[in-house]
N, C-alpha and C positions, 0 to 999 in steps of 0.2 A: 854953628855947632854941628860934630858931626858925630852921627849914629851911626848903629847898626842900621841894617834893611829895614828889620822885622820892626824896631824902634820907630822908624821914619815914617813906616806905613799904618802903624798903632797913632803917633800924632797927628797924621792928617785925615785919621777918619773919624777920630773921637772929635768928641762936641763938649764944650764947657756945658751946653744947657740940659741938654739931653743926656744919662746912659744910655750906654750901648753896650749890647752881651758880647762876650767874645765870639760866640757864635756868629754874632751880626760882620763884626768884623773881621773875621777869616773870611766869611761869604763877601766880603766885598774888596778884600786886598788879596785872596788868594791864596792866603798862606794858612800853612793848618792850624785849627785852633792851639793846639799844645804851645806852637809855635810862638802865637799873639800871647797866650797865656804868660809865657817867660820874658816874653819882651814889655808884655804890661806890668808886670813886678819890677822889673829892672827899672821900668822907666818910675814907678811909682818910689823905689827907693829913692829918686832923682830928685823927689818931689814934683815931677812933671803929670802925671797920673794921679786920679785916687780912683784903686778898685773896692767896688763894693762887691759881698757876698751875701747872696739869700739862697733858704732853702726851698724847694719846690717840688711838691707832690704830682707823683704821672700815673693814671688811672689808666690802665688798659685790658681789654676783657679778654678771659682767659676762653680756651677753647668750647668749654659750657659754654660760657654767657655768649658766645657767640655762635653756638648752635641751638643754643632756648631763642637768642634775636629772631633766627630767621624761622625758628618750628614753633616759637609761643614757650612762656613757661609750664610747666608740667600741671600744678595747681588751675592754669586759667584754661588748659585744655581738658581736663575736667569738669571745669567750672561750665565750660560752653557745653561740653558732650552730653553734664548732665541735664542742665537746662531742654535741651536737644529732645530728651526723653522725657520732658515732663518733669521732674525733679521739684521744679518751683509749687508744685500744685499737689503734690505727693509723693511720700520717699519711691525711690526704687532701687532696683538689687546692685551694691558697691558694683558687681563684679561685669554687669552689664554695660556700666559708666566706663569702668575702666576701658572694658572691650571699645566700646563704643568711641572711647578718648581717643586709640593707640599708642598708649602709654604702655612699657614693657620696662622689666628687669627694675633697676632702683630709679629709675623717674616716678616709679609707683610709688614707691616709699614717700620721692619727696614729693609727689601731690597731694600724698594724704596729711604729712606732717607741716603743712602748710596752709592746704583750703582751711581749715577751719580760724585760723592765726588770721588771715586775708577777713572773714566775713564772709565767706562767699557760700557756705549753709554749714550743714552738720552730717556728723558720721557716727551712727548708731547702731549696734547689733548688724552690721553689715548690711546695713541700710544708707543710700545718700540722698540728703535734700539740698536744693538749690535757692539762695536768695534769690528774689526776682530783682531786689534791690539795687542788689550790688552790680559793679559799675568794673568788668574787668580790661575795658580799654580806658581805662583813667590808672590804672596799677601803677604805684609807682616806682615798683622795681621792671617795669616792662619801661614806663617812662626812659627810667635813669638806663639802662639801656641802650637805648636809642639815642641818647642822647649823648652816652659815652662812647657808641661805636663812631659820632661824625667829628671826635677830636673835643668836645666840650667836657670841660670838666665842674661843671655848677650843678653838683648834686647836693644836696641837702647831706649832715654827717652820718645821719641817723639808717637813710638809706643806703649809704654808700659804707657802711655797717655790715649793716644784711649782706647785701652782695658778698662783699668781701668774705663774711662767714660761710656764706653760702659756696664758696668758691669760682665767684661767677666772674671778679675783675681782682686782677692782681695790683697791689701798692707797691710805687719804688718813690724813695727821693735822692736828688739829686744837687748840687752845686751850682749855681748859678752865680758866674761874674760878669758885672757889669765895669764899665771902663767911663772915666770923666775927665776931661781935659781938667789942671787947676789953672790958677790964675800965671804960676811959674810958669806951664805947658803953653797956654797962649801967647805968654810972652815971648817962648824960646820958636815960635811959629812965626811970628811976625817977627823974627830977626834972623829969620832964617834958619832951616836943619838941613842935613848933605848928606845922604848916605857914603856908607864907607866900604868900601870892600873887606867883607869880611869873610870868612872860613870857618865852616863849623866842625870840618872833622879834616884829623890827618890823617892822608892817603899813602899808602905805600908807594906811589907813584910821587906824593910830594917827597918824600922820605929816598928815594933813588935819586932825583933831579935837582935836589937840593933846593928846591923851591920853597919849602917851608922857611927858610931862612927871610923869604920878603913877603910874607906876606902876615895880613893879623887876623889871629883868630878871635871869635865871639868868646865873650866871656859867657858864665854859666852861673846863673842862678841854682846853687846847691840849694837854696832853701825851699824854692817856686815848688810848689805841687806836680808832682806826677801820677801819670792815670795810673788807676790801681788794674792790677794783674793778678785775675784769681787763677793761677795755675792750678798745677795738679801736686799732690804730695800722697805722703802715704798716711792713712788712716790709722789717728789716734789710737782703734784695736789693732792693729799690728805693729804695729810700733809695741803697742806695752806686751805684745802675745811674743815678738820678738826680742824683748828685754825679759819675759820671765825664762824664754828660752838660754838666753844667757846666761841667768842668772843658776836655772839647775845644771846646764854643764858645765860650770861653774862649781858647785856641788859635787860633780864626779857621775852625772846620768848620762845616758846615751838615749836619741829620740828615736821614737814607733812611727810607725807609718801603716795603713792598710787602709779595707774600702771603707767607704760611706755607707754603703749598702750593703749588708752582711747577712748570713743565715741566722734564722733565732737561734741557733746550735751555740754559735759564737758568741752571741751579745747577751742571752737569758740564761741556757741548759749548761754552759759550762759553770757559768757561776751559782748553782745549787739555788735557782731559781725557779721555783713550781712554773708548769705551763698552765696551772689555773691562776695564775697570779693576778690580781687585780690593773698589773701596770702593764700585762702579756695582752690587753684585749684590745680591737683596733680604736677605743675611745683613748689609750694614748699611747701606740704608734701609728707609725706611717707602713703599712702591709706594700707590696708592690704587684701591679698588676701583669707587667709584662717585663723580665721573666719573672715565673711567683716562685721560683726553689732556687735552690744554689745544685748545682753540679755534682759532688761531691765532696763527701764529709768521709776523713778517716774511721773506717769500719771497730778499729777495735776502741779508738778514744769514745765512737757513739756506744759502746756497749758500757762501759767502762760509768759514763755519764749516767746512762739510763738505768744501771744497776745501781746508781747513788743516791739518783733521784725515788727508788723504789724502794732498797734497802736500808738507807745508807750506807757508813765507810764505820771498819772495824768491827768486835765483835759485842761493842756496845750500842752500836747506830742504830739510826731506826730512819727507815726514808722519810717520804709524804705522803705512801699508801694513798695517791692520786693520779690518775690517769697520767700517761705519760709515752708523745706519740710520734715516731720519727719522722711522719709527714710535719708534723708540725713543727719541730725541731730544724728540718732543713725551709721553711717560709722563707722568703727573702723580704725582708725591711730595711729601710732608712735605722741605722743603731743611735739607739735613744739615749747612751754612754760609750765612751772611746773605752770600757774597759774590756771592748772585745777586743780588742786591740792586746790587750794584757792576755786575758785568754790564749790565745794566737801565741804571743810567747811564750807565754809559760807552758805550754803546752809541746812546744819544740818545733809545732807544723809549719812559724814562720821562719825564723833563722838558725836550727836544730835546737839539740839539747842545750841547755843553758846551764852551768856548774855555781854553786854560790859563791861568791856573793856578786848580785849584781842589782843593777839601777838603773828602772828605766825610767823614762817621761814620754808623754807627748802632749800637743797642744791644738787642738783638732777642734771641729763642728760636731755639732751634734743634733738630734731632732727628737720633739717632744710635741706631743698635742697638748699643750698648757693653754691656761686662761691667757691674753696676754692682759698685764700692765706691767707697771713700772720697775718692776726687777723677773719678769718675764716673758721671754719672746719662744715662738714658734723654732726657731733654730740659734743656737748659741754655743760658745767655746767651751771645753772643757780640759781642764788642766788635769791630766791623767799621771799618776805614777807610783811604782812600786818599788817596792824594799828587797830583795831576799837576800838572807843574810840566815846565820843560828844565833837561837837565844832572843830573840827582837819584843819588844815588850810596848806598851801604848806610850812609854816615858822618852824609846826611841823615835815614836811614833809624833810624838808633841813637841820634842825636841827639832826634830825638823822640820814643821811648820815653823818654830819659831825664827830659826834661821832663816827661813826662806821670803818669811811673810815681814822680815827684819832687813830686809834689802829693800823693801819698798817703804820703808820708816811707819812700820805698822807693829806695833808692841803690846797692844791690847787686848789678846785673843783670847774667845771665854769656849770653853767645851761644854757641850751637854750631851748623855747617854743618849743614844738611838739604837735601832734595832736595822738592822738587814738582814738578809736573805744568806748573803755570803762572805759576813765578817763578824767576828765574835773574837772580844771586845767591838764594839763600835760606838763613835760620836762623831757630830757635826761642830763644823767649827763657826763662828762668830764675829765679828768686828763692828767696833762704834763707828757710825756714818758722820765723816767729821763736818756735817751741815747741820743735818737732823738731830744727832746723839742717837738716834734708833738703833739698839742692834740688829745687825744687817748678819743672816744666813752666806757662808762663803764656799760653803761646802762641806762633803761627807767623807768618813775616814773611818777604818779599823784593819783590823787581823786578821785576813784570810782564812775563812772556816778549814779543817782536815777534810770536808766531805767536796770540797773543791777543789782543793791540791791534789789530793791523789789520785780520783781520776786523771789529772792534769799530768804526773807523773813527779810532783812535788812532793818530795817525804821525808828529805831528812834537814829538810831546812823553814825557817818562816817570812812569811811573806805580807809587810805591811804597806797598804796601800791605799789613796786616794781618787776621789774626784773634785778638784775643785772651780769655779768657777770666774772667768776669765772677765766677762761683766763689770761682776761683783765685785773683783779685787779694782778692777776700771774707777765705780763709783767709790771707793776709800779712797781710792788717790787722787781724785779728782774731784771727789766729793757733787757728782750729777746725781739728779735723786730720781730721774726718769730713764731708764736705759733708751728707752724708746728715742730719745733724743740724739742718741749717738750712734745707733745703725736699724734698720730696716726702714721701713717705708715712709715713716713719720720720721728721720732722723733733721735733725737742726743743724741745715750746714751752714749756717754762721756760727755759731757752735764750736762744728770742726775747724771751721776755718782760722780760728781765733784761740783758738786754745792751744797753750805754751806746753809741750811734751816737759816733761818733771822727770829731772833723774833723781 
């Protein structure tokens, strides 16, 4: 009978009695495993072969667990420091132990949220006692350990639990095949097998010399496994941050561009936002330390502003009769809304005078000091844009959400009245979270206050506008109920990796 190479050398190292891993046999014929892999399916469709497959779990300790192995866990150097001092015989002060441990920064944390779960005494009014009892060289997460760094994997589940939560040893599994001669395969062994000259790839050099005409190529298991390639791609939010971008020039909008980092002039005081405002204070923005002002602010729009915020606009207005300070005004901060952005336009100081009717967008970061969970993070997208046009009413206003928010097969949207600073009419918009049913928050919308536009030099037109959020619209179509899951630090990149983009 004659084989392939890879074939020939798969028969004569497998064993009727014994499995053998592929691994086993690449290491002993040389050839790579992918290689043995293709030629032991082939040969098993033969019925020459039966491969078996198991799954198999690989414990290996993450950069913690392998700097607790060699420095002690944080809880058992405690445990000895306080011993050290006496502890076992009477409390003494947390804070002498810790010193005395050299535990620093969150190893503290996790000494304390642990010694007592160990046994190893108690933590009282900032007081620490020490079992004498307790036994911290029998631990058996120090065990399990040691035991994991020499390649052993016989930990109990329940410890290897811990760790894992603890983030001290990382879990993978993996595919293991084994290879079996059958009764066929013996038989085709004892009657002889020849390898064959074979060819796995055509060369441009066979392809000039015409050589490819004598010789035979291996065939190909299309069906055989191949190793998985986790490339790179682009990210679920850009991808959908570049479909809604489509989607409004599409629409007939044109995109905004400017910093990240803007003066409160830009981001708060144009839009008829008090500088006592509860959202102006640094418990939620980001203030910058170095530079702390912006450069220059056009002299007559800050007047213009600062008389709105004092007066108001027309002969009915009336300001905020509240402090109001051009130091503060020029601060520079991280913009906590891309409607400074709008600002900036509508104002002329980005790309001139602007004539109505016009349409902008953009679709940008933005920074908040928010709680974070699961529909907020520390920094997130905002879907920014404005109307100006005459005559424009909340029915225009609604109407083009529905449009817009109708391209991504989202027809459910419920409005409720809100209040801003610098939109009258205003409301936020809504959507059912197609996992949950919970109405999900998607963003804020209204009318452009008069005491904004016209310092802005907007007066004979109106100007309806949005913020909405880019997340948010993420989890309706996709229906994730943690944003956390799909970008910053805790994001699930199996997750990303596996999740089908939805037109």
């Amino acid at each position: 009978m004659k084989l392939p190479d890879a074939q020939v050398a798969v028969l004569e190292t497998a064993s009727a009695d014994d499995a053998q891993t592929i691994d086993d046999i690449a290491d002993a014929t040389g050839h790579k495993p992918e290689t043995i892999t293709g030629a032991a399916f082939d040969l098993e469709e033969q019925g020459l072969v039966a491969v078996e497959s198991a799954t198999e779990e690989a414990v290996e300790l993450t950069d913690e667990g392998r700097q607790y192995l060699d420095e002690g866990l944080p809880e058992v150097r405690l445990y000895e420091a306080a011993l050290d001092l006496g502890a076992d015989e009477s409390p003494v002060q947390m804070g002498q132990a810790i010193g005395a441990s050299g535990l620093e920064g969150q190893e503290v944390d996790i000494a304390l949220s642990n010694y007592a779960r160990k046994g190893y005494g108690s933590i009282d009014s900032g007081e620490i006692t020490a079992d004498a009892d307790a036994d911290s060289e029998t631990d058996p997460e120090v065990a399990a350990l040691t035991v994991l760094s020499a390649g052993d994997a016989d930990v109990d589940d329940d410890t290897l639990d811990r760790l894992d939560s603890r983030g001290l040893v990382e879990r993978s599994e993996r595919t293991v095949r084994s290879v079996r001669l059958t009764d066929d395969g013996v038989t085709a062994l004892m009657e002889g097998v020849e390898a064959t000259e074979s060819v796995g790839q055509l060369t441009p050099e066979m392809l000039t010399s015409g050589e490819w005409r004598d010789v035979e190529f291996s065939e190909y298991n299309v069906e055989a496994d191949a190793a998985e390639v986790g490339g790179g791609k682009e990210h679920i939010l850009r991808q959908t941050a570049n479909r809604v971008k489509d989607v409004l020039v599409g629409m007939g909008f044109e995109e905004m561009e400017g910093p990240h980092v803007d003066a409160d002039f830009w981001i708060n005081d144009c839009l008829f936002m008090p500088q006592d405002h509860p959202a102006r204070t640094h418990w939620d923005r980001f203030a910058m330390d170095q530079p702390r002002e912006i450069d220059e602010l056009p002299e007559d729009l800050v007047d213009r502003v600062e008389d709105a915020h004092r007066n108001g606009v027309g002969p009915d207005g009336d300001g905020y009769h509240s402090p109001w300070d051009e130091d503060f005004a020029r601060a520079l901060a991280l913009r906590g809304h891309t409607t400074s952005l709008s600002t900036r336009y509508l104002s002329g100081e980005q790309v001139g005078e602007l004539e109505p009717p016009q349409r902008f967008f953009s679709v940008e970061k933005v920074y908040r000091n928010d709680t974070l969970d699961p529909t907020h993070l520390l920094e997130f997208f905002q879907i920014e844009g404005w109307v100006m046009a005459e005559d424009l009413s909340v029915r225009d206003l609604m109407g083009t959400f529905e449009e817009f928010y109708a391209q991504f097969g989202i027809t459910d949207l419920e409005y409720k009245p809100h209040y801003n600073p610098y939109t009258e009419p205003s409301f936020e918009l809504f959507g059912t979270h197609p996992e949950t049913g919970e109405l999900i928050e998607v963003g804020n919308s209204g009318i452009f206050r008069e005491e904004m536009l016209a310092p802005l030099g907007v007066e004979d037109a109106d100007v309806m506008a949005w913020g909405l959020s880019l997340e948010r619209l993420l989890m309706l179509i996709y229906g994730f109920e943690d944003i956390r899951d799909v970008h910053g630090t805790l994001c699930d990149l199996e997750l990303l990796r596996d999740t089908e983009v939805m037109y």
